[in-house]
N, C-alpha and C positions, 0 to 999 in steps of 0.2 A: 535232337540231333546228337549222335555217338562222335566226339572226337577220339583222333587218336592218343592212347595214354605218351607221358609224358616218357621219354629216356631219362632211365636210373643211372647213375656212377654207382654201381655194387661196391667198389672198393671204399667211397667218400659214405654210403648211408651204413654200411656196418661194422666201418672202421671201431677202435677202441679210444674212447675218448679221451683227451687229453689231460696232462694234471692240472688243476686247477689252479689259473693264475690269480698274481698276489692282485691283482684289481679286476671285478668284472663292469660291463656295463651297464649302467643303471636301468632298473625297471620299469613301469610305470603303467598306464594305461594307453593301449593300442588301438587305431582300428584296422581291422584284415580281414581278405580273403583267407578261405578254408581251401588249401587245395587236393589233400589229402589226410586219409586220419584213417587209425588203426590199432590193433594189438600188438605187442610184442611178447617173443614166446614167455615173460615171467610175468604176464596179465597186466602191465604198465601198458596204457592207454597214449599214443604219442598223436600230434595232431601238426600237420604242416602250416603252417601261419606265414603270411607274407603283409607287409606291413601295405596300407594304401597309399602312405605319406612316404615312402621310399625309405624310414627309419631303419630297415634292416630287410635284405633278399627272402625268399619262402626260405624257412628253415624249421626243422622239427623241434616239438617241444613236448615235454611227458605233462598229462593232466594232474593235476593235484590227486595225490592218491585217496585221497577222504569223496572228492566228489569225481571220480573219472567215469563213472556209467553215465551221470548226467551231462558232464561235459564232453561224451562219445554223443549224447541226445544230442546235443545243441551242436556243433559241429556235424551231425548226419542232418538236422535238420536245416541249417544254413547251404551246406553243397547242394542238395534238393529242393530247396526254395529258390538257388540262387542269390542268397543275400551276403551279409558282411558279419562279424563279428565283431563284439567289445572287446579286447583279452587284458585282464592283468597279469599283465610279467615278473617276474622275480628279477629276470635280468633277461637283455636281449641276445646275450652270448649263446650260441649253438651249444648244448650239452651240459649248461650249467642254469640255464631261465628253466623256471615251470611255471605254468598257467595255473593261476590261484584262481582266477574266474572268467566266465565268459560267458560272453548275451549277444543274442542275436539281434542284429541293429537294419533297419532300411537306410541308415543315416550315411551320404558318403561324404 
């Protein structure tokens, strides 16, 4: 079944990110829906993550640049199985967290 895609804020997803404030929030391990995931034009792999536990809205996150082909696999293969993600976070702030790893889980 094709739903329809979701409406974009263009101004909120390519805004320029803000300077880094003096405390972010702490990382940890998550578990999430994938709702989207993709390129950006300088090959940084960004993957939309929404927490199950309400810990933080779908917000985008850049893959670890060492494993980001495997974690574009694993995030293409969780939207297409329909299942959920592991992710470790660096922080759950929009712009400042990256996903050091991530596993495809049945677990909700």
């Amino acid at each position: 079944m094709i739903t329809a895609m979701p409406q974009i804020d263009n101004k909120k997803e390519y805004m320029t990110p803000p300077s880094t404030p003096s405390t972010l929030a702490p990382g940890g391990w998550f578990d999430c829906a994938v709702r989207r995931v993709g390129p950006a034009e300088d090959g940084t792999i960004f993957i939309n993550l929404e927490d199950l536990n309400k810990a933080f809205p779908a917000r985008w996150y850049p893959a670890n640049n060492t494993q980001k082909t495997e974690m574009l696999a694993v995030a293409l293969a969780a939207i297409t199985a329909g299942l959920h993600v592991h992710a470790a976070l660096t922080s759950t702030d929009e712009y400042y967290g990256v996903i050091n790893r991530l596993y495809i889980t049945n677990v909700v």
